[in-house]
C-alpha positions, -999 to 999 in steps of 0.1 A, spaced: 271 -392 -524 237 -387 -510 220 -420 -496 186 -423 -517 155 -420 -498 138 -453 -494 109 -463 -514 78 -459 -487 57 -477 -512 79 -510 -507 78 -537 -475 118 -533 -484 116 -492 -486 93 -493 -450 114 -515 -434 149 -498 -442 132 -465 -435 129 -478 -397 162 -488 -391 169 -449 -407 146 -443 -380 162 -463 -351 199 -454 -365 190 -415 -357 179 -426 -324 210 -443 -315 228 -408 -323 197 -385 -320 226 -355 -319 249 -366 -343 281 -386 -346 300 -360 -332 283 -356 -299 288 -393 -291 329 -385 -302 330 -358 -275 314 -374 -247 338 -400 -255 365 -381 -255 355 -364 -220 358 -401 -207 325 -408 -209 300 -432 -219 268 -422 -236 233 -420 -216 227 -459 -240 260 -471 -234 254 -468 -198 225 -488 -201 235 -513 -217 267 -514 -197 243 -520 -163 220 -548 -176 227 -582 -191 240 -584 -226 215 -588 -253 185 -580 -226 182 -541 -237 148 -534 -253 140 -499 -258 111 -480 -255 97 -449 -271 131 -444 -291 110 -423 -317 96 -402 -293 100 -366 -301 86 -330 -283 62 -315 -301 66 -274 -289 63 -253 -309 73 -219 -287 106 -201 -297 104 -224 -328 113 -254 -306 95 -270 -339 126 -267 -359 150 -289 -340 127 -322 -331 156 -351 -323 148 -388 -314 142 -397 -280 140 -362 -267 167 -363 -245 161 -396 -221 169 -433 -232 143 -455 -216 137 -492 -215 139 -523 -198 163 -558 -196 175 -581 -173 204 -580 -143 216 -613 -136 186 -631 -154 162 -608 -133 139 -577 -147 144 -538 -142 132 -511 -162 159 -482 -162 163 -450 -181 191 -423 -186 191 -387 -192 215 -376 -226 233 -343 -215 235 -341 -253 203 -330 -261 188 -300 -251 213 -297 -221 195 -328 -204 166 -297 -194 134 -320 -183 106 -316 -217 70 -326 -217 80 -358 -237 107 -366 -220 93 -367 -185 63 -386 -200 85 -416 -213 98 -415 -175 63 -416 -167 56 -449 -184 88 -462 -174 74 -459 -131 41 -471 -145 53 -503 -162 79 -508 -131 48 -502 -105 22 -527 -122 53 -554 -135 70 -551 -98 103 -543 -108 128 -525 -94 130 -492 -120 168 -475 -118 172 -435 -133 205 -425 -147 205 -389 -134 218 -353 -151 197 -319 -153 193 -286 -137 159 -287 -142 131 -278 -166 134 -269 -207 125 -231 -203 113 -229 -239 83 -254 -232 70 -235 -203 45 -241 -171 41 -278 -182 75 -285 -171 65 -279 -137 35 -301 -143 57 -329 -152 79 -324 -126 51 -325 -105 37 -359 -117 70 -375 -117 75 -369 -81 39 -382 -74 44 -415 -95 79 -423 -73 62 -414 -43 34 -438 -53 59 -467 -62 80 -464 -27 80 -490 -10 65 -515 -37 93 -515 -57 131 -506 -52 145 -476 -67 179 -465 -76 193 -430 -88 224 -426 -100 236 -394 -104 256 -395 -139 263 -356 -146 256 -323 -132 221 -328 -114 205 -298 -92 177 -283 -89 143 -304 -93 161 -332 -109 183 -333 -79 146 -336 -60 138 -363 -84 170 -381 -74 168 -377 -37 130 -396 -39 150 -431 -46 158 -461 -16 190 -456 -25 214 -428 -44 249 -440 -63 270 -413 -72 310 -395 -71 296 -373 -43 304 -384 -4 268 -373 4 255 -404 -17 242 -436 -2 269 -456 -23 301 -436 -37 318 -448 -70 332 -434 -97 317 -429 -127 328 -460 -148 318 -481 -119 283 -471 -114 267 -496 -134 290 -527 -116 276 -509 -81 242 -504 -92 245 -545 -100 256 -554 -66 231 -532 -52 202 -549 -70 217 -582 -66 207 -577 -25 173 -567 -33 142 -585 -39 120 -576 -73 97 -556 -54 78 -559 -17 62 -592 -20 94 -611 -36 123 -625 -19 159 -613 -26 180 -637 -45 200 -665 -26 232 -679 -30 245 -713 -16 260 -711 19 298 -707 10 324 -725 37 343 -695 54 378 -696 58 402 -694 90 401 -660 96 397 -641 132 393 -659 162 359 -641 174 368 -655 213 399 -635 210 385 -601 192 372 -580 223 403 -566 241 402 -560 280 407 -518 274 407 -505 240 386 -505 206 385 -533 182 379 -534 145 340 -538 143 343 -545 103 369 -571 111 339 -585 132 312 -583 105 338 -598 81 338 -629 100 298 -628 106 288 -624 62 291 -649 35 316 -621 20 317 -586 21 298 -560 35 286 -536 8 283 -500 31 257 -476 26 266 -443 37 300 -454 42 311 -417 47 284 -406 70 280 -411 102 311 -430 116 289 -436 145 274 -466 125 282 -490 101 254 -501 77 254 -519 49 238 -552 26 256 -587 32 247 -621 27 251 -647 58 239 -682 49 234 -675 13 205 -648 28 201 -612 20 201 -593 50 206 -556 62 234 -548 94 235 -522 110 267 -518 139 275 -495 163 310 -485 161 328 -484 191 357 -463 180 332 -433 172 305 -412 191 272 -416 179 247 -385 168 223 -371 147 236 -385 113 244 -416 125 212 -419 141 195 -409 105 214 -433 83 202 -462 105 164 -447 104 167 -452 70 185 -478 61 162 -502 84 134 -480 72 149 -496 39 153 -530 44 124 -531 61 103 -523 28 118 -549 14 117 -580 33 154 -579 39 161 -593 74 182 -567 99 208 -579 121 220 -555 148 257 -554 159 259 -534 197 286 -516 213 280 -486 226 273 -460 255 247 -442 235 236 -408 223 248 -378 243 229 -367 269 215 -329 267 220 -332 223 189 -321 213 192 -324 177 212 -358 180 181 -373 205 155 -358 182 173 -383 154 176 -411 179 136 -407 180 136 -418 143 154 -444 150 139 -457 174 106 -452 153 123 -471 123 130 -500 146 96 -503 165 77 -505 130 100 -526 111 83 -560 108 108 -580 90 134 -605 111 154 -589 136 186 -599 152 203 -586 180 242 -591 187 254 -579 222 293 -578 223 301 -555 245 286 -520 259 247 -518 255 242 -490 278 210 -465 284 196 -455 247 227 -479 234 209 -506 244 169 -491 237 179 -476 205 195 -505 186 174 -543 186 163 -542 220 139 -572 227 107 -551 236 115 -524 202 104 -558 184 139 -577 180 131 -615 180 163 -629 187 190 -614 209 220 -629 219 251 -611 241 287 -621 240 299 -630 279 320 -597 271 287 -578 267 281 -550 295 239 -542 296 235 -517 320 217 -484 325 253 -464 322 289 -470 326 301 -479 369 314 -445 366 285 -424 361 265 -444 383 284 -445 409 289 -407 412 250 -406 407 242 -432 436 277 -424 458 283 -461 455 315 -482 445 320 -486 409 340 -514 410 312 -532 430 286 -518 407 305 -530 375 312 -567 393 273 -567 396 259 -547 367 282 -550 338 275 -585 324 252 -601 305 234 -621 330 210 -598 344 195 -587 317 195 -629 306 172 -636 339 147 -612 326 143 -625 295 159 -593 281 185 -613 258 176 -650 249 208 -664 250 248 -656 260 266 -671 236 304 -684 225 314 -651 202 329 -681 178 295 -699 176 280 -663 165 276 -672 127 261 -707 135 236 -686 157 225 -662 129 221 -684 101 196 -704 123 177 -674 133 174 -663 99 159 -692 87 133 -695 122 126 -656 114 121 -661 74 82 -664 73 75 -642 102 45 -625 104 34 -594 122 -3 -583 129 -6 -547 129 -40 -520 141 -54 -505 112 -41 -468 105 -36 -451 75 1 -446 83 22 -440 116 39 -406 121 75 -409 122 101 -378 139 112 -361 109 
């Protein structure tokens, strides 16, 4: 039986003709389309958001929206939303505006419509200063509506460009993305997606309990503060005095696991063995680690991930605490010393709190490249185990022609670079979390003055 029209002349017949409206929206491609994706394992481009922010918070925005080409007779199919789900809620109490791209319409291919609801959606994020997350899928622009794809493409790149920096942004990629949406992806702080290459790797029904955690470490925008939890009591676990061995490697995680309130959530986890990084909490505080591994070699990726992940942090307020052991880059790499020059960039300009942790090697651009005291770190502390020194006794003695066990009685220890002021204090490794809790909170309001320039120039 066919469902009457409503009467349009009635407050009844208007108001039943919207939820018609807003019922098409929720299914702009039919029933059947939401069965299949279903059935393929998958949640719809709404369902996801709804799954990532809190329950009741969802309000949508331009639901009715629809394209208005009229090439190739693009006029005769016209569904709701045109092909992006956009809107804003709440993630644990706190705002984000977030859309997702619907594979089920038009092949998720980027329309004039549908970038400009995007558009509003970086607008509202930018002026509200809130961190705005993009559920990715598209190869790129809707062919039938022609050059002003490109236009929009164009405008959407400029309006995440504008917002980096002022507020965080997170791209999921939830589909097949390439092309210029894979461009559009690639523009956010940080990228969660099935693929080893992303910042964060989860499957697919987990990315809106990663993108949660991920927020959760993150302030609002650049002039907030990231959300703080209550200093939990940490258990017995590893005796810290014990964990450097007198030859050999030692679990650096194990380490960090004993330094955070409780885990480490790694960014780039598959990248760059070289270095760890990753967002924590120690003290209840936010904070950004980066560690050197001393199981791997360090080099150009490694080198990158850290750029950017302080690079990160930095934009964001979140304090960065530096883990050291290492011999540093490899001498005569070009392409791996051309990436330590980012990093060391990324260090120099951050401005936010930064601690250093010596527990071992800090040797040559080991110990230049990661917290040293005069690349801005404001607290450094070294571990009696740690070894700062311009190389290992070996290479230096073949160098000089001197004795390397006389040069490594002398020179490999953390006392001479102590009497120059180069590391504050040498501390009990057990005392270690005690120590970084306290310089967090001394290094919470600091303030940095900087020359006026339009923007430094880093080695990319």
């Amino acid at each position: 039986m066919t469902q009457a029209k409503p009467d349009l002349k009635t407050t009844v017949g208007k108001l039943q003709d919207l939820r018609n409206r807003l019922t098409e929206a929720a299914q702009p491609m039919g029933a059947e389309a939401i069965e299949a994706t279903h059935a393929a394992g998958r949640l719809t481009a709404r369902e996801t958001l709804l799954a990532l922010l809190d329950e009741g918070s969802f309000v949508e925005t331009d639901a009715l929206a629809r394209h208005r080409a009229t090439d190739f007779k693009m006029e005769r199919t016209r569904p709701a939303t045109d092909g992006v789900v956009t809107g804003y809620g709440t993630v644990e109490g706190r705002r984000v505006v977030a859309y997702a791209i619907d594979e089920t319409v038009f092949e998720a291919a980027l329309g004039e419509v549908y970038a400009e609801k995007i558009l509003k959606l970086y607008d509202l994020a930018a002026k509200s200063g809130v961190p705005i997350v993009a559920f990715l899928a598209g190869t790129g622009p809707r062919l039938k509506e022609g050059v002003v794809t490109l236009s929009m493409f164009a405008k959407i790149v400029n309006a995440a460009a504008d917002a980096s920096g002022l507020v965080p942004q997170i791209s999921v990629i939830n589909g097949e993305t390439s092309g210029l949406h894979a461009v559009l992806a690639n523009l956010a702080d940080l990228v969660i997606a099935s693929d080893a290459r992303a910042h964060l790797v989860a499957e697919p029904a987990d990315f809106p309990v990663v993108t949660r955690a991920v927020l959760g470490h993150l302030p609002l925008n650049n002039m907030a503060e990231a959300p703080r939890t209550e200093t939990p009591e940490k258990p017995a676990g590893i005796d810290l005095n014990t964990i450097i061995p007198d030859e050999g490697d030692y679990d650096v995680r194990a380490l960090l696991g004993e330094l955070v309130d409780g885990g480490l959530l790694e960014v780039r986890a598959q990248a760059g063995a070289g270095v760890i990084t990753g967002f924590a909490r120690i003290g209840g505080r936010a904070v950004g680690v980066v560690a050197t591994d001393p199981a791997a070699q360090l080099d150009a990726e490694s080198a990158t991930k850290a750029a950017r992940f302080i690079r990160t942090a930095d934009s964001f307020n979140l304090p960065i605490l530096q883990v050291v052991d290492t011999d540093g880059f490899p001498a005569g790499d070009e392409e791996s010393l051309r990436a330590a020059a980012q990093l060391a960039y990324a260090n120099a300009e951050a401005s936010v709190g930064k601690l250093t942790l010596i527990t071992r090697r800090a040797y040559g651009s080991g110990y230049v490249l990661f917290g040293a005291k005069d690349t801005g770190a404001d607290l450094v502390w070294a571990w009696p185990t740690a070894e700062v020194a311009v190389d290992s006794a070996e290479n230096v003695a073949a160098a000089l022609g001197t004795d390397a066990e006389k040069y490594a009685a002398e020179h490999l220890n953390p006392y001479r670079a102590a009497e120059r002021g180069l590391v504050d204090a040498v501390i009990e490794p057990a005392d270690t979390r005690t120590f970084i809790i306290d310089g967090l909170g001394l290094t919470e309001r600091k303030v940095v003055a900087r020359r006026p320039r339009k923007h430094g120039n880093i080695a990319l």
